[in-house]
VEXSEMI-708591 format. One line per 3 residues: their letters; for each residue x, y, z of C-alpha. Coordinates in pm, 1 decimal. Each point is the difference from the previous one (the first is absolute). Example, Ala and Ser with C-alpha at 12.3 -4.5 7.8 and 13.67 -1.06 7.14 Angstrom:
<nodes>
as> 1230.0 -450.0 780.0 | 137.0 344.0 -66.0 $
</nodes>
This chain:
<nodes>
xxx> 11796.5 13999.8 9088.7 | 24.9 -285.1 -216.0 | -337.1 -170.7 163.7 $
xxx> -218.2 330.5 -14.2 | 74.1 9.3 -367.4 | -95.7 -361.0 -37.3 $
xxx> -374.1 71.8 177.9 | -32.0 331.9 -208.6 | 29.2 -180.3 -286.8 $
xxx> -231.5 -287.6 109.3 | -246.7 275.9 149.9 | 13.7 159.5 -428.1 $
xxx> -42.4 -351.8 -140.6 | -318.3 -93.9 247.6 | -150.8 361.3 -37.7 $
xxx> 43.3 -12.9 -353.6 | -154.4 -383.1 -44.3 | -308.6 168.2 205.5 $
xxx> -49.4 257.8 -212.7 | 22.8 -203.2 -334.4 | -232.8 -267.3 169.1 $
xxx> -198.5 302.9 115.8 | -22.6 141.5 -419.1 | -40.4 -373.7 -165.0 $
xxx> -196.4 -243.1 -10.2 | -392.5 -113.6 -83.7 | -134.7 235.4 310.3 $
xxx> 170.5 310.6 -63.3 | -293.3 260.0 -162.1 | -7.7 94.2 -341.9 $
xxx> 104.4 376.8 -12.6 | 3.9 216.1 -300.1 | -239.4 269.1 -223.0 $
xxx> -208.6 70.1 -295.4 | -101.3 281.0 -197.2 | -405.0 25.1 -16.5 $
xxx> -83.2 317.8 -213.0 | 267.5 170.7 100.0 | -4.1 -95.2 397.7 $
xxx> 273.2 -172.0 123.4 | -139.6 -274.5 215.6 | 223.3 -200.5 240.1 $
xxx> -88.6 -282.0 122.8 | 99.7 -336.0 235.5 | -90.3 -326.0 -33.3 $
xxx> -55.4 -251.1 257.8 | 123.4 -343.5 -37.3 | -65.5 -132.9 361.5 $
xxx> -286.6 52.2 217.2 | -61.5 -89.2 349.6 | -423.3 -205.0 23.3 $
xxx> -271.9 70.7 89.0 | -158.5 191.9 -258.2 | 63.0 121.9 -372.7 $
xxx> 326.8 166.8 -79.9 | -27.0 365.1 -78.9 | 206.5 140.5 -280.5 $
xxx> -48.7 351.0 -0.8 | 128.9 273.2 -273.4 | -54.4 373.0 97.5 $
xxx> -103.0 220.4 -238.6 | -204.0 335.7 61.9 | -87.7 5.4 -382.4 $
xxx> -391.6 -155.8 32.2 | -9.4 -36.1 -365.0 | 262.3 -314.6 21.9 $
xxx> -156.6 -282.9 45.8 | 112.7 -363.4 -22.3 | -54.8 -388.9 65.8 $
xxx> 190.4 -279.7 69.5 | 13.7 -356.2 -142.9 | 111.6 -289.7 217.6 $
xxx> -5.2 -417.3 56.6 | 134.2 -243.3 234.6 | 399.7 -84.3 -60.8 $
xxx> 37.6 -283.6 -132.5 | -304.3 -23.8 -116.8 | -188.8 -81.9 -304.7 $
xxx> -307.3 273.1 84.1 | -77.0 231.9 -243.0 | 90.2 369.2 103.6 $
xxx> -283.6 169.7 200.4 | -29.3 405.6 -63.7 | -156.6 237.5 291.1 $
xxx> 17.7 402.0 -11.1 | 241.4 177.9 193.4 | -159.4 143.2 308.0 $
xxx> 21.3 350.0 67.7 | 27.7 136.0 353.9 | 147.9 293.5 145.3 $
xxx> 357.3 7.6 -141.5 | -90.8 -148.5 -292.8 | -10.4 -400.3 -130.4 $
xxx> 7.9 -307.5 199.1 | -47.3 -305.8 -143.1 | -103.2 -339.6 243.9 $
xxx> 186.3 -294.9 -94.9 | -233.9 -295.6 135.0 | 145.0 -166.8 291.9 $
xxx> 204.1 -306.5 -56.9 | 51.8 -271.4 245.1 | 334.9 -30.8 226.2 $
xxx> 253.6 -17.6 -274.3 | -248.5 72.7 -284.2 | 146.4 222.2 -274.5 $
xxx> -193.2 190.5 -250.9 | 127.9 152.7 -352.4 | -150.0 367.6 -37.7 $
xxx> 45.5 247.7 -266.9 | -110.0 370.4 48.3 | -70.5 243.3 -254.2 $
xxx> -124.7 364.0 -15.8 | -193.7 235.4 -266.7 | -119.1 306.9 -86.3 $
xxx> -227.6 32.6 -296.6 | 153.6 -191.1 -263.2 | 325.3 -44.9 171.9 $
xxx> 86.7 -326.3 154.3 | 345.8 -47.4 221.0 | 90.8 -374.0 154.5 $
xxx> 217.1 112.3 357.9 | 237.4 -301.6 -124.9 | 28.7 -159.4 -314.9 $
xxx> -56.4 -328.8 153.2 | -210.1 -102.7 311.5 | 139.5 -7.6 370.4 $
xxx> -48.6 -319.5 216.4 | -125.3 85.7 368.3 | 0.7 -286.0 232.7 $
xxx> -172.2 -18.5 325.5 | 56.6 -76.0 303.9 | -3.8 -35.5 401.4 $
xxx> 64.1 198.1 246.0 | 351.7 -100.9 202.9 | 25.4 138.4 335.7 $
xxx> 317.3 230.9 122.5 | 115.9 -300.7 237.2 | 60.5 -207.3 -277.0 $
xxx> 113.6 256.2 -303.7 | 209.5 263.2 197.0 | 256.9 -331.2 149.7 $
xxx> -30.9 -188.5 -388.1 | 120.0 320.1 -181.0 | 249.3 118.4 294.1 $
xxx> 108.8 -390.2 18.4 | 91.5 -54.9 -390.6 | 213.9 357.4 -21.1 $
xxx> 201.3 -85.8 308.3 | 86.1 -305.7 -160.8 | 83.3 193.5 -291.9 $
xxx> 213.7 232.8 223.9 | 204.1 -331.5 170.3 | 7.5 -93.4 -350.0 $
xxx> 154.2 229.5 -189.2 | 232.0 82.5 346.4 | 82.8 -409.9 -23.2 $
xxx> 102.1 -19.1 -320.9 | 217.3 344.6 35.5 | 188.9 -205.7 253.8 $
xxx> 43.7 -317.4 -206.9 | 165.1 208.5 -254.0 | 244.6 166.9 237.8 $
xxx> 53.4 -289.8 228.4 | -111.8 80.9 300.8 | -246.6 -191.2 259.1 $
xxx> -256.5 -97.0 -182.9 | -222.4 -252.4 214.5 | -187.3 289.3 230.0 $
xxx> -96.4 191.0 -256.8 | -128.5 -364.4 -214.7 | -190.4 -99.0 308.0 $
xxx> -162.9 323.5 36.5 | -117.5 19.2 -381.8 | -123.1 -347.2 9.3 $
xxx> -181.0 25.7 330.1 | -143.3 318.5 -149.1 | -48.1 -148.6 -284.8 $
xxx> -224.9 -318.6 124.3 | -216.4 237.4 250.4 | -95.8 277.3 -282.7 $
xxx> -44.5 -274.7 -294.0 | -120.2 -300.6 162.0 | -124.1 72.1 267.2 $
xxx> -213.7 349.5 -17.9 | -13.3 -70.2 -406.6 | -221.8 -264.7 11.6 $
xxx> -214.9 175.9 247.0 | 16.1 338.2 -188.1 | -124.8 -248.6 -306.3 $
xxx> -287.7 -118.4 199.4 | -141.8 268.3 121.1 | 11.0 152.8 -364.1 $
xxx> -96.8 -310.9 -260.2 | -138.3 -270.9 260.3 | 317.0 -245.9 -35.5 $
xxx> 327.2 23.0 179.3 | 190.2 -185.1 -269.4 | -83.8 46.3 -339.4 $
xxx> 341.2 -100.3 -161.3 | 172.5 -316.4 -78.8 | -114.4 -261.0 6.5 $
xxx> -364.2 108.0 8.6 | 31.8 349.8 -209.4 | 212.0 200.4 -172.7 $
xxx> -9.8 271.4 194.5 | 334.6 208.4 -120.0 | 34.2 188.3 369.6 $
xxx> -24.9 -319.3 182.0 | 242.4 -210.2 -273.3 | 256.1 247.8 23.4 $
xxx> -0.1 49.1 403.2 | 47.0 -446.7 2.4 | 250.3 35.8 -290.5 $
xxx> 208.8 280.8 246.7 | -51.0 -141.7 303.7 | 181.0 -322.8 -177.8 $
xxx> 306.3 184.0 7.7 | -1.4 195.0 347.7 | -39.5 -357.3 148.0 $
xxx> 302.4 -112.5 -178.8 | 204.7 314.2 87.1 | -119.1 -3.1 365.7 $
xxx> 137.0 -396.7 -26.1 | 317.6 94.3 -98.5 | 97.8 296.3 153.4 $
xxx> -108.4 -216.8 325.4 | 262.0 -233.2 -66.0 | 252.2 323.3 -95.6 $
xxx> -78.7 345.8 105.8 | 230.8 153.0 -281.0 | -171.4 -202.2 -253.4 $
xxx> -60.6 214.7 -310.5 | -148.9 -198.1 -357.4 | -327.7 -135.1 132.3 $
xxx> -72.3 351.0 167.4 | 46.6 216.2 -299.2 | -136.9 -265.1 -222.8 $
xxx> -357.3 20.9 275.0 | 53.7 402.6 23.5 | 9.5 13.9 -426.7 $
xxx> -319.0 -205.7 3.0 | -187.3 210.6 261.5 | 70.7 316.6 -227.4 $
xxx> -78.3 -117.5 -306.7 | -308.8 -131.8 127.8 | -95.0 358.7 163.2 $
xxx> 58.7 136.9 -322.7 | -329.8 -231.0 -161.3 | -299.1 211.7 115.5 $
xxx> -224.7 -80.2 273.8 | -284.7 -159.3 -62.3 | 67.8 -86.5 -386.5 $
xxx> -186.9 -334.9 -65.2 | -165.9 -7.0 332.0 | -326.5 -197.0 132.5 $
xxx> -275.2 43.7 -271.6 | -342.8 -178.2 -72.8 | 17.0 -177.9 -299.8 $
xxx> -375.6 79.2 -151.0 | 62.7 -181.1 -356.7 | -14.6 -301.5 223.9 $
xxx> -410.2 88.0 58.3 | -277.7 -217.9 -168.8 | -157.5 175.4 -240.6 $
</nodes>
């Protein structure tokens, strides 16, 4: 009885990381709504778009007398903000963000009118950032990979705390672990941004920092619980690192091009 309660809990804590990674971080749209002459308008941002072609943002609004525009310019950048008209098409306005290249991330601002009155969707601009398409075979094993590994985790470190076994449950996570984050990571990265390693020492990619910094600790706990099967510090020490890392969101300070760095 003791055990099922143990994975239940583990089961919670991984769902729950999921969803929170699922509702954070620099991809996750833009959702909310404004008030245009007396129309409620919802609307969703994009903040990631898979190339080729310009990202649509569309807001849908039956009312023909709204109009709008947006503004937008590389990120970082020191353009000057470009302004196009909103396009209107059958359920309403879609604006075309140019495309970027692979990692490429554009700052964009849209607002809408109606006679005299002006509305910004947000009071300050979104960043999109594009991207690369990643096939199935290499996304559906990365993502499946790095939640077990949360799963063993969590289930490890439950262990450690109660003394029990320990070193099946550390081997699993770590093996997990190495296959999700370094092995399909850097191909996921790849096939998305060109590069399969972007952090230290040659970037500063946050997702690739923090998967090195973990992985750190799993080797160390999968070293000493080698040695001792009941071991206990090293694993909840690794298992407290792995969670607090989940709980920075994916993708925050990711691969980016670095357009102040153009000749002018």
């Amino acid at each position: 009885m003791k055990n099922v309660l143990f994975w239940a809990i583990a089961v919670v804590i991984t769902l729950s990381s999921a969803i929170y990674q699922r509702m954070t971080g620099p991809t996750t749209p833009v959702r909310g709504s404004v008030e245009v002459s007396g129309e409620e308008i919802r609307f969703r941002l994009i903040r990631t778009y898979v190339r080729p072609g310009d990202a649509p943002v569309r807001i849908e609004t039956a009312d023909e007398d709204i109009n709008g525009f947006f503004r937008y310019r590389r990120h970082p950048s020191h353009d000057l903000w470009d302004t196009i008209p909103l396009v209107r098409d059958n359920s309403g306005l879609v604006a075309y963000i140019p495309e970027q290249p692979s990692a490429g991330r554009v700052m964009y601002q849209v607002f809408l009118h109606r006679g005299e009155e002006l509305r910004p969707l947000t009071e300050d601009p979104i960043i999109i950032r594009f991207r690369d398409d990643v096939p199935a075979w290499a996304m559906l094993p990365h993502i499946i990979l790095m939640f077990t590994a949360m799963l063993f985790s969590t289930r490890a470190a439950m262990a450690a705390i109660f003394r029990d076994r320990t070193r099946m449950l550390t081997m699993i996570t770590g093996i997990t672990f190495i296959t999700g984050g370094i092995i399909f990571g850097p191909v996921v990265q790849k096939y998305a941004f060109g590069d399969y390693w972007t952090g230290w020492p040659f970037g500063s990619d946050l997702t690739d920092n923090k998967t090195a910094f973990s992985l750190l600790f799993w080797i160390v706990a999968m070293y000493m619980t080698y040695k001792n099967r009941y071991h206990r510090s090293w694993v909840i020490v690794a298992a407290a690192v792995l969670l607090i890392i989940y709980l920075i969101p994916h993708s925050l300070l990711g691969s980016e091009i670095d357009w102040t760095q153009e000749q002018p």
